[in-house]
C-alpha positions as CSV (number, residue, x, y, z in Angstrom):
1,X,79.6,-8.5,6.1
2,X,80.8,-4.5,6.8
3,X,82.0,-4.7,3.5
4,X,78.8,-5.7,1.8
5,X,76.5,-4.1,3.8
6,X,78.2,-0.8,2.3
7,X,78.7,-1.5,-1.5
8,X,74.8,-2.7,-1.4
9,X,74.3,1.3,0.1
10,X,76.4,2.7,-2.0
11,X,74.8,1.3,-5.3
12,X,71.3,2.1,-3.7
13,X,72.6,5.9,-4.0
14,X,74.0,5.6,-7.5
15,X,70.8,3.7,-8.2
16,X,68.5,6.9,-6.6
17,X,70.7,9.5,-8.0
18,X,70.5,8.2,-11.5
19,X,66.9,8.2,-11.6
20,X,66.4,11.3,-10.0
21,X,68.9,12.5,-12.7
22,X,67.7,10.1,-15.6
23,X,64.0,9.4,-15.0
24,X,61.9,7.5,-17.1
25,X,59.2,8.9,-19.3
26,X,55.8,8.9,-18.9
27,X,53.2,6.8,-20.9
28,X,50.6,8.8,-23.8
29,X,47.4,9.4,-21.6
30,X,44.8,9.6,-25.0
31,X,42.5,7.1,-25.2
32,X,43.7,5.4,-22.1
33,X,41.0,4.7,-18.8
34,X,42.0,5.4,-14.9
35,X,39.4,4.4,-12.6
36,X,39.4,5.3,-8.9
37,X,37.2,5.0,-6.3
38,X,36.7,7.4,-3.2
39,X,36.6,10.6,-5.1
40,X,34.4,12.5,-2.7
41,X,37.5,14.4,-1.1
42,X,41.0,13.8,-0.5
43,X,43.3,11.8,-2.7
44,X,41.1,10.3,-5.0
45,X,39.6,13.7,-5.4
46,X,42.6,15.2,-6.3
47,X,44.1,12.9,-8.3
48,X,40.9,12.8,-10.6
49,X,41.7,16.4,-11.2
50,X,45.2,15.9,-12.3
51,X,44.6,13.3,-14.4
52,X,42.0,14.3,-16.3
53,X,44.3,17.6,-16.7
54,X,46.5,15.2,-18.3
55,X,44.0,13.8,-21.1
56,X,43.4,10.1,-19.6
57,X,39.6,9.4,-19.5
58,X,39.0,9.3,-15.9
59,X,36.3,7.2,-14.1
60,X,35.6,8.8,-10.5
61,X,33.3,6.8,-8.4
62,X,31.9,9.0,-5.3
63,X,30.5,7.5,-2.3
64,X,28.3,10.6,-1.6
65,X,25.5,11.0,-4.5
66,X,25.4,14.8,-4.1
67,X,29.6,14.9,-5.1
68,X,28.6,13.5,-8.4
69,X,27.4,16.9,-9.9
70,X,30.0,19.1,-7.6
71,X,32.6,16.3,-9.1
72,X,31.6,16.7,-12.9
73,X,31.9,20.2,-12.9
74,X,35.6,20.2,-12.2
75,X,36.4,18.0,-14.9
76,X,36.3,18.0,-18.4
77,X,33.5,16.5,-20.9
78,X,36.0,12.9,-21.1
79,X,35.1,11.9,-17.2
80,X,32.7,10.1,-15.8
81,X,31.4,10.7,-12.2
82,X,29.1,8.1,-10.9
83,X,28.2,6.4,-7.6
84,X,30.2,3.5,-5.6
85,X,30.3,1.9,-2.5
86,X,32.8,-0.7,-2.7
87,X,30.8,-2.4,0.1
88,X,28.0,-3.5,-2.3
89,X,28.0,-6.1,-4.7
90,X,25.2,-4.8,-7.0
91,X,27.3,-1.2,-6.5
92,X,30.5,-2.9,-7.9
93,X,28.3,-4.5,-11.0
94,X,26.7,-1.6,-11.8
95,X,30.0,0.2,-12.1
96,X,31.8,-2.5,-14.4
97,X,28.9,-2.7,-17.2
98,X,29.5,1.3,-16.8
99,X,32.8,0.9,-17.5
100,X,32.7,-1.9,-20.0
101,X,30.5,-0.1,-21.9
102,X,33.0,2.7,-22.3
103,X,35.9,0.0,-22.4
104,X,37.1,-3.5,-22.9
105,X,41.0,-1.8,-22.0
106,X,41.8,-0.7,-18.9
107,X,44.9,1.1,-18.1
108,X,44.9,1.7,-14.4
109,X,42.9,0.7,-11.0
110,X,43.3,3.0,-8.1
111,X,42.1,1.9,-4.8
112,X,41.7,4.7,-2.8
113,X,38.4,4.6,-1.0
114,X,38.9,4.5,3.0
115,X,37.7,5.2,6.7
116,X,39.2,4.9,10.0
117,X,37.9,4.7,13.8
118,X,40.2,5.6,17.2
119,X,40.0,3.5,19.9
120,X,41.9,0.8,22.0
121,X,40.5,-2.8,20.6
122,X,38.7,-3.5,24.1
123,X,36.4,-0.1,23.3
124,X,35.6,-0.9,19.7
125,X,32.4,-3.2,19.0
126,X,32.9,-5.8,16.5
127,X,30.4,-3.7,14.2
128,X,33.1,-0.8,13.5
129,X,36.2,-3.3,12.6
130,X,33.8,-5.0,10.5
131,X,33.0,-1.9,8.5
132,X,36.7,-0.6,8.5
133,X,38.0,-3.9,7.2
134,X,34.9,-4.4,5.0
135,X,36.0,-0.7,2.7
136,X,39.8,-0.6,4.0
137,X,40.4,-4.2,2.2
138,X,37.4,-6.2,1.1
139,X,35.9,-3.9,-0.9
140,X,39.3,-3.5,-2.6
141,X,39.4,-6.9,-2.9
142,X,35.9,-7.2,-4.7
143,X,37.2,-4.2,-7.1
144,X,40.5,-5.9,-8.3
145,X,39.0,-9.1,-8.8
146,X,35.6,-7.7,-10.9
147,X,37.5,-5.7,-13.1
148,X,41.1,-7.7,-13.7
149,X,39.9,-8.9,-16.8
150,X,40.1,-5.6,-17.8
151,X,43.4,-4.6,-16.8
152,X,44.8,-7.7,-17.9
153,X,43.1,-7.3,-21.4
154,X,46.6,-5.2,-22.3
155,X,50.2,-5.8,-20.7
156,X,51.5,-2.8,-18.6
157,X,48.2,-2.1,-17.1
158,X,48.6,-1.1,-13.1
159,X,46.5,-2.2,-10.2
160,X,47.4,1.4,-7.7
161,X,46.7,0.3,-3.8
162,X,46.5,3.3,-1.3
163,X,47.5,1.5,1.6
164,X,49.2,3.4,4.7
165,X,53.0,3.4,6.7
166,X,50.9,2.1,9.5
167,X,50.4,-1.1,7.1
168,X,53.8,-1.2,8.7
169,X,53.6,0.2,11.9
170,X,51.0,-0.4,14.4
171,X,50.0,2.4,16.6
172,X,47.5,2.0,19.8
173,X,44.1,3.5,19.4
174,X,44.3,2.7,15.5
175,X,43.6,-1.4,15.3
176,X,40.7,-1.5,13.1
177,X,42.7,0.8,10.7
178,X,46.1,-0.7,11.2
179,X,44.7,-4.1,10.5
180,X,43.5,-3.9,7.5
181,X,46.2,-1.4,6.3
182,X,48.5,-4.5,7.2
183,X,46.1,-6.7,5.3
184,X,45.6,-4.9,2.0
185,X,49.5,-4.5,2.0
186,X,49.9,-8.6,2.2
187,X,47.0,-8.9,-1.1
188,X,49.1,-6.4,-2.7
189,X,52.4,-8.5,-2.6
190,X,50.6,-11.7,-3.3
191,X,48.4,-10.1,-6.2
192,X,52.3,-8.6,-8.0
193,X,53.7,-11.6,-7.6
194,X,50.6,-13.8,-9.1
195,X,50.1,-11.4,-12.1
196,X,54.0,-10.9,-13.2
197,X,53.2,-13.4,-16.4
198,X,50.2,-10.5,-17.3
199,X,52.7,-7.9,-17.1
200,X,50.3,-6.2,-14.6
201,X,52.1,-3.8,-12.1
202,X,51.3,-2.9,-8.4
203,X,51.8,-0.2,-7.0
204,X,51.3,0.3,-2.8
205,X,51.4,3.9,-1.8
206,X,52.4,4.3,2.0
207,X,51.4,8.0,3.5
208,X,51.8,8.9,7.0
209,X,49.4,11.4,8.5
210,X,48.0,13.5,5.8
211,X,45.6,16.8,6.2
212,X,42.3,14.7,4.8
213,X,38.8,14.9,6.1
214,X,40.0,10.7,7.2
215,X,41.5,12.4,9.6
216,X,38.9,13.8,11.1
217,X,37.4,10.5,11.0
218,X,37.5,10.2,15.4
219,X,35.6,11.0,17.8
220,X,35.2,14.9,18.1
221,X,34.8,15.7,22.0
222,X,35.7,13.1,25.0
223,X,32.0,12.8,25.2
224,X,31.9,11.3,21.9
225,X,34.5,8.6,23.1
226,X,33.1,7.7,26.3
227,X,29.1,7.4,24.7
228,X,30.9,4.8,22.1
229,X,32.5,2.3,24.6
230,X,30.3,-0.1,26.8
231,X,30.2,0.1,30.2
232,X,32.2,-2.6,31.7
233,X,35.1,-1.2,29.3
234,X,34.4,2.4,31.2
235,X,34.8,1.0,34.4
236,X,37.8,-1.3,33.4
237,X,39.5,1.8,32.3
238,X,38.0,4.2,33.9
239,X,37.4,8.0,33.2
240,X,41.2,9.9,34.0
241,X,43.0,7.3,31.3
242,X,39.8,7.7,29.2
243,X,40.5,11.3,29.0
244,X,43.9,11.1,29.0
245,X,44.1,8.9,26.0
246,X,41.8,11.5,24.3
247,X,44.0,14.3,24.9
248,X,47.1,12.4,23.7
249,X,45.4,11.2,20.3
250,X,44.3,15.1,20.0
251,X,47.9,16.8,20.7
252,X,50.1,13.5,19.0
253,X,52.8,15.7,16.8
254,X,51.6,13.5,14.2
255,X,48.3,14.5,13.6
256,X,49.0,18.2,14.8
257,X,51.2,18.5,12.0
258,X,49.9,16.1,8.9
259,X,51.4,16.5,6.0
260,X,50.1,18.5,2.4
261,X,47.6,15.8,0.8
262,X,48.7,17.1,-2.7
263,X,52.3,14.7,-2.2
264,X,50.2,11.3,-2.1
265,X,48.6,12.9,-5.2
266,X,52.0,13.6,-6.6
267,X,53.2,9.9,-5.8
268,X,49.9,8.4,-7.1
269,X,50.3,10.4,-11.0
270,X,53.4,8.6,-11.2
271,X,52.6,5.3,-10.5
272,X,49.2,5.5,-12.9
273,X,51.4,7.8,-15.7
274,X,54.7,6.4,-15.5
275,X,56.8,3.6,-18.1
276,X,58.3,2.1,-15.0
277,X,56.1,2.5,-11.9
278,X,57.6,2.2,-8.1
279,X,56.4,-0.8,-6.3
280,X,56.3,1.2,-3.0
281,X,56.2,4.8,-2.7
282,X,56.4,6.4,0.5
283,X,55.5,10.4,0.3
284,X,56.1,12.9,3.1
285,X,58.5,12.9,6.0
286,X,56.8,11.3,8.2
287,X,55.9,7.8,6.5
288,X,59.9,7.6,5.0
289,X,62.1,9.2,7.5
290,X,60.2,8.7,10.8
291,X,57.8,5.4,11.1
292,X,59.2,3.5,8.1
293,X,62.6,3.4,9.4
294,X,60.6,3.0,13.0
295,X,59.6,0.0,12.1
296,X,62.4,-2.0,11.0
297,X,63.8,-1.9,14.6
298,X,63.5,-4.9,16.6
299,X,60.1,-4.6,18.5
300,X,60.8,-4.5,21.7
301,X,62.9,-1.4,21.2
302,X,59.7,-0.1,19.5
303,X,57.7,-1.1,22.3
304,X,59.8,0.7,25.1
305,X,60.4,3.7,23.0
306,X,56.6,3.8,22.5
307,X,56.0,3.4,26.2
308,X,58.0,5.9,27.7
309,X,56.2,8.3,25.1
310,X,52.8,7.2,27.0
311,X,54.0,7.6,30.4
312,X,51.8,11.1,30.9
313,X,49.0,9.0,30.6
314,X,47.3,7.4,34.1
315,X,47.3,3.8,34.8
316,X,43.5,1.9,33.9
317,X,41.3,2.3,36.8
318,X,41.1,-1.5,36.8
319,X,45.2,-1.7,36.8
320,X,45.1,0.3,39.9
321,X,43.0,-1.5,41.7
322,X,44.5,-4.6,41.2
323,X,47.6,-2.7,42.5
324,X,45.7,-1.9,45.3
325,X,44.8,-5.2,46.4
């Protein structure tokens, strides 16, 4: 088993060296449509810019009305800039007679809009994982399925999903997030698989913590958190783990030092411009030498590993007075 374990290694490094050393060549971007949704800021922002550098005709939906003009005026006279929220259906409509008016082919999907909430599942209301789920994955869903007959009009055309690492690895404080990171990576598998006689690829891009304004996305001040959770889950937890917890999110090594947006970017013009597309890419150090590997251990090692990280933080108040009696 040694034996095998270490020739299918050692062919995995031929196999990266040669394409590091031999990579494949990228596609001819004229005449060819990339649309992508959450271009307010961040990557989709980013990546709009790049590829309309590039010559593809670039469709940039913006959640914010007022980014549509600041949008425009960064890209050339080939883009179109108009307003999505992947949450509506009549939002989603109105974007693919947009685009069918402009064309019946096209060459790439990116996924990108997202939010995310902080918060231990027994302080957030039903209301915020609905919303997180409802742009994190089902408006993703509602965007592949209204515009696959588009992609699927030509072979090679790529379906580009911007899920997360922590599609991988749940962390505490980030269940509405993790959840449907873990969810959108699942439709992603099932919709490669499904679509392999359409020679339609799928790419999944996996970032860890990256310096975007979604990271900002949590509450700002301790008094933030404690006016969002009810207060039976105040007193169940009480006010020292409360702030506690809120420190620990603040000063996690993870946040504190997030990693340059511009390498999901990077990762992202590859799989929209490339011949031969990566079904996973995971940019930055943190999603491919830290959590990635992380995750593949068995969980309780996880678990312990995670705990004795936590163990700073207070017992709940309701913990301690069960202790008590």
């Amino acid at each position: 088993m040694c034996i095998v374990i270490g020739f299918i290694i050692i062919l995995y490094i031929f196999y990266r060296l040669y394409q590091h050393f031999f990579p494949s060549p990228n596609i001819n971007p004229n005449g060819k449509y990339v649309l992508i949704s959450g271009c307010d800021t961040g990557f989709g922002h980013g990546l709009a810019i790049e590829l309309d550098k590039q010559g593809f005709n670039v469709l940039a939906g913006v959640f914010v009305p007022d980014n549509v003009t600041s949008l425009k005026e960064k890209l050339s006279s080939r883009a179109t800039v108009f307003c999505l929220d992947i949450t509506k259906e009549e939002d989603i409509d109105a974007a693919f007679v947009l685009v069918n008016e402009k064309t019946k082919v096209l060459h790439a999907l990116v996924n990108n809009a997202g939010i995310a909430a902080i918060g231990y599942i027994d302080w957030t209301s039903m209301e915020i994982m609905r919303k997180v789920m409802n742009v994190n994955y089902f408006g993703h869903v509602a965007m592949t399925k209204k515009f696959l007959p588009l992609l699927i009009a030509k072979r090679d055309s790529r379906v580009v999903n911007i899920c997360s690492i922590l599609g991988f690895f749940s962390l505490s404080s980030l269940s509405a997030y993790c959840t449907s990171k873990y969810a959108l990576e699942s439709f992603s598998d099932c919709l490669r698989r499904e679509m392999v006689p359409w020679g339609l690829r799928v790419s999944i891009i996996e970032p860890g913590f990256m310096r975007t304004p979604i990271l900002e996305s949590g509450p700002k001040s301790f008094a933030d958190l404690w006016s969002s959770i009810s207060s039976d889950a105040q007193e169940r937890w009480g006010e020292d783990f409360l702030k506690a917890g809120f420190v620990a999110v603040k000063n996690n090594p993870l946040f504190k030092y997030a990693e340059d947006p511009m390498k999901v970017v990077r990762v992202l013009q590859h799989a929209v411009m490339n011949t031969v597309p990566h079904i996973r890419y995971r940019p930055g150090w943190q999603s491919s030498l830290i959590l990635f590997p992380i995750s593949r251990l068995p969980a309780w090692i996880v678990d312990w590993v995670l705990t004795k990280l936590d163990k700073s933080i207070p017992v709940p108040a309701g913990v301690s007075q069960q202790l008590k009696d």
